[in-house]
C-alpha positions as CSV (number, residue, x, y, z in Angstrom):
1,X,-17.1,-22.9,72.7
2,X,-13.6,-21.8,73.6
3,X,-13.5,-18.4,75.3
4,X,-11.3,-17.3,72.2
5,X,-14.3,-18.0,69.9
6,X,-16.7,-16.4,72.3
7,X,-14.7,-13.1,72.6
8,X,-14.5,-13.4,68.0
9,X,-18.2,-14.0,68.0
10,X,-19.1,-10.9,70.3
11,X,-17.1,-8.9,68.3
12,X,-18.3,-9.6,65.2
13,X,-21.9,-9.1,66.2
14,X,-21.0,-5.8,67.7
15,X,-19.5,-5.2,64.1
16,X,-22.9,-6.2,62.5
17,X,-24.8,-4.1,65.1
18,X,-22.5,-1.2,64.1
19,X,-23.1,-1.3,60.5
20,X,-26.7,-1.6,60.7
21,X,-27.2,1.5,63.0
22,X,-25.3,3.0,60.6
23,X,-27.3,2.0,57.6
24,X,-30.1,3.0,59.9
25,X,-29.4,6.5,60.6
26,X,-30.7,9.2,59.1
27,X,-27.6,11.0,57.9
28,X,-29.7,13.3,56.0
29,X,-30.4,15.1,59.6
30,X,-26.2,15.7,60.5
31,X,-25.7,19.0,59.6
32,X,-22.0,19.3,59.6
33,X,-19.1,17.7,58.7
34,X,-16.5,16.9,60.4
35,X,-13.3,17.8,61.1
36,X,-10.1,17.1,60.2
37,X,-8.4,15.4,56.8
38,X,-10.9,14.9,54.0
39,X,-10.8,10.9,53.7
40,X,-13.6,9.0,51.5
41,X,-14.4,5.2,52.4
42,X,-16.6,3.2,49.8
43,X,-18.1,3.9,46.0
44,X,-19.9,6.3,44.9
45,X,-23.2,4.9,45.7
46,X,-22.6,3.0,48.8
47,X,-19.7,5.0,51.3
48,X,-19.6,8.6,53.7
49,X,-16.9,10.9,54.0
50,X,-14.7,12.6,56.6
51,X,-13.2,16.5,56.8
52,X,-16.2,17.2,53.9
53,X,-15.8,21.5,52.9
54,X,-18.8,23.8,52.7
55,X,-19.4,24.5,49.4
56,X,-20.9,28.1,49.0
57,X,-24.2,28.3,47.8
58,X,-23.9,30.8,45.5
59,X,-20.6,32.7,43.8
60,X,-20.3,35.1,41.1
61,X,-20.9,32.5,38.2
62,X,-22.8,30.0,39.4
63,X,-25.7,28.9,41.9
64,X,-26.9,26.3,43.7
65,X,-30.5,25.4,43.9
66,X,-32.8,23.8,46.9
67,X,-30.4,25.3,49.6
68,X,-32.6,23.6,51.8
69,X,-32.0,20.1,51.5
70,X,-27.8,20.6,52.8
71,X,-26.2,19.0,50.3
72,X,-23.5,21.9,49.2
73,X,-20.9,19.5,50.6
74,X,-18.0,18.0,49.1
75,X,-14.1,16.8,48.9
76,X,-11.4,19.4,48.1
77,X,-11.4,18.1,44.5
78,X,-15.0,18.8,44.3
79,X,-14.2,22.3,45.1
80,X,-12.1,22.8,43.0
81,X,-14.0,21.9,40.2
82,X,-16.8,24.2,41.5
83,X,-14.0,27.3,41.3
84,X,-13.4,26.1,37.6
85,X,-17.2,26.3,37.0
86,X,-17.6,29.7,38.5
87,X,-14.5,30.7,36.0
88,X,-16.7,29.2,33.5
89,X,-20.1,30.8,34.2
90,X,-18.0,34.0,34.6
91,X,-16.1,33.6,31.5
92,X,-19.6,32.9,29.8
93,X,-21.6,35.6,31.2
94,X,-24.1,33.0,32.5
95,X,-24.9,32.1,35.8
96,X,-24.5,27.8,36.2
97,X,-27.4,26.2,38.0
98,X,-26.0,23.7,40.0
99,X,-28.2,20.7,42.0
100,X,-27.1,18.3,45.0
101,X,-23.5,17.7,45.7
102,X,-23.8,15.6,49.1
103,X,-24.4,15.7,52.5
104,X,-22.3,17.0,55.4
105,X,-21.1,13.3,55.8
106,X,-22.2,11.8,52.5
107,X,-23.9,8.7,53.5
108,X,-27.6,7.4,51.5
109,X,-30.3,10.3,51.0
110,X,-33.5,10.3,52.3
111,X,-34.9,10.7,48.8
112,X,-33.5,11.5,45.2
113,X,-29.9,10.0,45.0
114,X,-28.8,6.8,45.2
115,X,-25.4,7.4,44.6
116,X,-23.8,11.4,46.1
117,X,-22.5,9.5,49.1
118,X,-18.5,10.4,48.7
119,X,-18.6,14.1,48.0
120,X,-17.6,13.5,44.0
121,X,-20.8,13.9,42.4
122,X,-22.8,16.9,41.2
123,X,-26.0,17.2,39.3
124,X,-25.6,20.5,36.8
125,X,-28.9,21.8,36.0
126,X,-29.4,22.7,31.7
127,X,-30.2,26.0,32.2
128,X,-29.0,28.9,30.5
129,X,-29.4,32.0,32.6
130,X,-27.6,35.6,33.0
131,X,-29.0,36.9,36.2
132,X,-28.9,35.6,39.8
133,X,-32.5,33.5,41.3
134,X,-34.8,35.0,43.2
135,X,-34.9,33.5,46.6
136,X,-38.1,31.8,45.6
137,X,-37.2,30.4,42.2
138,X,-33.8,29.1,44.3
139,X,-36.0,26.8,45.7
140,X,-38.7,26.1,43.4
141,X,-37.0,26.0,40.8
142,X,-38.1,23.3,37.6
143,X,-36.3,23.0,34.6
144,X,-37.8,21.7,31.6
145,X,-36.7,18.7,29.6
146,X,-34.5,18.8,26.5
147,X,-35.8,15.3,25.6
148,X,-38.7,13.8,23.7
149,X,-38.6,10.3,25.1
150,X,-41.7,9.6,22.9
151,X,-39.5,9.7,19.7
152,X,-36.0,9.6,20.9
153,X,-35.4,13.4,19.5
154,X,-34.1,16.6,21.2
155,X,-37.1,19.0,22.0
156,X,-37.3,22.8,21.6
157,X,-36.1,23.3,25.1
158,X,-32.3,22.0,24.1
159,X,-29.8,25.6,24.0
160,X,-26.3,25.2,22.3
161,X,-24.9,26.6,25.6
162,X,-25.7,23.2,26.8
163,X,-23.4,21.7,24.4
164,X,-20.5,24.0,25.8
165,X,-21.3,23.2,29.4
166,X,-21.3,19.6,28.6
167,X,-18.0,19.5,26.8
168,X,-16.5,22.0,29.5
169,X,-17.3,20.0,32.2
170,X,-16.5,16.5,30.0
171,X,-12.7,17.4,29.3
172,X,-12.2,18.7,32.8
173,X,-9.2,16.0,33.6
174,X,-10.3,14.7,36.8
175,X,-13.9,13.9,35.5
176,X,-14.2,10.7,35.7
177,X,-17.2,10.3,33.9
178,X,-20.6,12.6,33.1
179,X,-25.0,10.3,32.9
180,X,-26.6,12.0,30.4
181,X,-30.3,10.7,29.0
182,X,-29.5,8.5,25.8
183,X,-31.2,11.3,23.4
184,X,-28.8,13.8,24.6
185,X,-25.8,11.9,23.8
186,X,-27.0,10.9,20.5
187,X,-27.9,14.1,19.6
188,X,-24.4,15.3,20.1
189,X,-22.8,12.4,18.4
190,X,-24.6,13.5,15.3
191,X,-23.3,17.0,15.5
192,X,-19.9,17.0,16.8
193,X,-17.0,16.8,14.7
194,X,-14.7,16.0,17.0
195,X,-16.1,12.8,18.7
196,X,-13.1,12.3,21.5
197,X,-14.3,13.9,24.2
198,X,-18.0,12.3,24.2
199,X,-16.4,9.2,25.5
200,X,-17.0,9.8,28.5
201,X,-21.4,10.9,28.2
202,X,-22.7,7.9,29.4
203,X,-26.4,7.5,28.5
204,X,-28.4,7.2,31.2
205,X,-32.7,7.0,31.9
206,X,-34.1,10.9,32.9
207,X,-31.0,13.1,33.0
208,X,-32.9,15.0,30.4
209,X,-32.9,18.3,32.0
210,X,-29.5,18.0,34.1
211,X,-26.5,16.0,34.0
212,X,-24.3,13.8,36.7
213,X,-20.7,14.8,36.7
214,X,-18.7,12.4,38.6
215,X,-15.1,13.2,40.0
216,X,-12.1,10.3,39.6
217,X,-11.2,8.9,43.2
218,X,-8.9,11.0,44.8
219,X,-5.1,9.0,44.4
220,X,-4.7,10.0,48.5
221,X,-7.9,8.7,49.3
222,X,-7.0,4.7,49.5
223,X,-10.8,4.2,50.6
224,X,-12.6,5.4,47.8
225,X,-13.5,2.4,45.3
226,X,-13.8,3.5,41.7
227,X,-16.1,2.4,39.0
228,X,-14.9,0.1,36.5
229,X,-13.0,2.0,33.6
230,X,-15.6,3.3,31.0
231,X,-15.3,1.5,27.5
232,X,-12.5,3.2,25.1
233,X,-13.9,5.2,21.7
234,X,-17.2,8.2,21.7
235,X,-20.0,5.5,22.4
236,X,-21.5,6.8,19.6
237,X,-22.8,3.3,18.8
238,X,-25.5,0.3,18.0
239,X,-25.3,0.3,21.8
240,X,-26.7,4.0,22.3
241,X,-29.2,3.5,19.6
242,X,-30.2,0.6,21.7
243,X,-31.0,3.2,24.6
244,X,-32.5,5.4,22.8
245,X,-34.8,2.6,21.1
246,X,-35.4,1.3,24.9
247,X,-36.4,4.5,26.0
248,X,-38.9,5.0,23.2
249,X,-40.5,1.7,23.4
250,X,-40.9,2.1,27.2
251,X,-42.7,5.8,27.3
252,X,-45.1,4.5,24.3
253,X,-45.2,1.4,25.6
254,X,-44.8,1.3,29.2
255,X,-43.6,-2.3,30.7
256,X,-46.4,-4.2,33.3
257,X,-45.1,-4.3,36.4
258,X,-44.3,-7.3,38.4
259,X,-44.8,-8.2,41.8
260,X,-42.6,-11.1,42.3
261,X,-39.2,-9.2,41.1
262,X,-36.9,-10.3,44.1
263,X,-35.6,-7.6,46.0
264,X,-32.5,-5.7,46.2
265,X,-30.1,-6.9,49.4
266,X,-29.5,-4.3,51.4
267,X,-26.4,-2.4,51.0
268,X,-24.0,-2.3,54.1
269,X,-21.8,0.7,54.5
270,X,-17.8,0.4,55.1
271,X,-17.9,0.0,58.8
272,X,-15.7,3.5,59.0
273,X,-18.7,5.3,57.8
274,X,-20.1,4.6,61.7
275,X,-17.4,6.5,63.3
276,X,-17.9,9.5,61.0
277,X,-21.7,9.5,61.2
278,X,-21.0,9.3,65.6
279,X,-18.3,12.2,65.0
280,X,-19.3,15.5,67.0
């Protein structure tokens, strides 16, 4: 082996070394971000980002539960449409429950998400409340579901403020796009008038007692990787009656198991996610 191909082959297992310490980290335990321009690097369920901003916890028309866990992070367009949600819950005279934005870095959780990894994602919780948590329900917190998975029917706990939260936060222009359980969306399809703006509810398994809004890639971040565009027209189709069938069939009639599914390769984060995890 030429020494040329000798110094390509060390440096390309130094690469591999790098990314799996940094797959292997546990960047649930950084507690900051760092400093500096915000910049994201991969998608939204495989990537970190850099210059992340403390979201606060709590404002006069909205709250964030399970404090705890240190995910009130995100990118400046993330805060911005956490100031536009505090107008809302204001405006509303409610108080917005909010769930896990990201951690300090982004990066994989050590339980819950799979995807919360770029600062562009936040779960809203449907609740529909006037006054402030006490610091005990912040964290303990449970919401019931709106969804009666057994017959594919909203249950008693569904509010119509939840419609108007759902279509505020759904024609906010830089969502990109907003996982809701299939019931939910169906529901809404039947009583909407106006269809347009369901485009983009996405029907997606639990989400039955919050929803995922997801934020469009910042144009100045070249690292983030978008999703592919969501289909054109409300959805409200054979296609969500197909989830909603799915779904029904599968809690009555719950699938066996198999043990010889093959299993998932691991994902391996854009290598400039190591730098930012090994930031100070």
């Amino acid at each position: 082996m030429t020494r040329e191909l000798t110094i390509i082959s060390k440096i390309l297992a130094t690469n591999l070394l790098l990314l799996t310490i940094a797959n292997a980290q546990s960047w649930h335990t950084v507690k900051h971000p760092t400093s500096g321009a915000t910049e994201i690097h991969g998608s939204y369920a495989n990537g970190c980002f850099s210059g992340g901003i403390i979201i606060p916890i709590k404002q006069n028309g909205y709250e964030q539960v399970r404090p705890s866990r240190n995910r009130h992070y995100g990118t400046p367009n993330m805060m911005t449409f956490i100031e536009n949600i505090n107008q809302f819950g204001i405006q509303q005279q409610r108080i917005i429950i909010l769930g896990d934005i990201a951690q300090p870095r982004g990066g994989p959780a050590n339980f819950g998400h799979a995807s919360h990894q770029t600062g562009l994602d936040i779960d809203i919780w449907l609740e529909d409340r006037h006054v402030h948590l006490s610091n005990h329900l912040r964290e303990n917190l449970n919401t019931p579901s709106v969804v009666n998975p057994s017959n594919g029917k909203i249950n008693q706990h569904w509010k119509p403020f939840y419609r108007d939260l759902l279509h505020y936060a759904a024609t906010y222009p830089e969502t990109e796009r907003i996982f809701v359980n299939p019931v939910i969306k169906a529901k809404l399809c039947e009583t909407e008038t106006n269809k347009a703006w369901l485009e983009k509810l996405r029907p997606w398994y639990g989400h039955d007692s919050h929803f995922h809004v997801r934020l469009k890639c910042p144009t100045a971040s070249q690292g983030c990787i978008p999703q592919d565009p969501i289909p054109k027209g409300s959805g409200c189709d054979t296609n969500l009656q197909n989830w909603v069938r799915d779904q029904i069939q599968w809690t009555n009639t719950p699938p066996t198991k198999s043990n010889s599914s093959t299993p998932k390769p691991k994902k391996i984060l854009p290598l400039e996610c190591q730098a930012i995890l090994q930031h100070p």
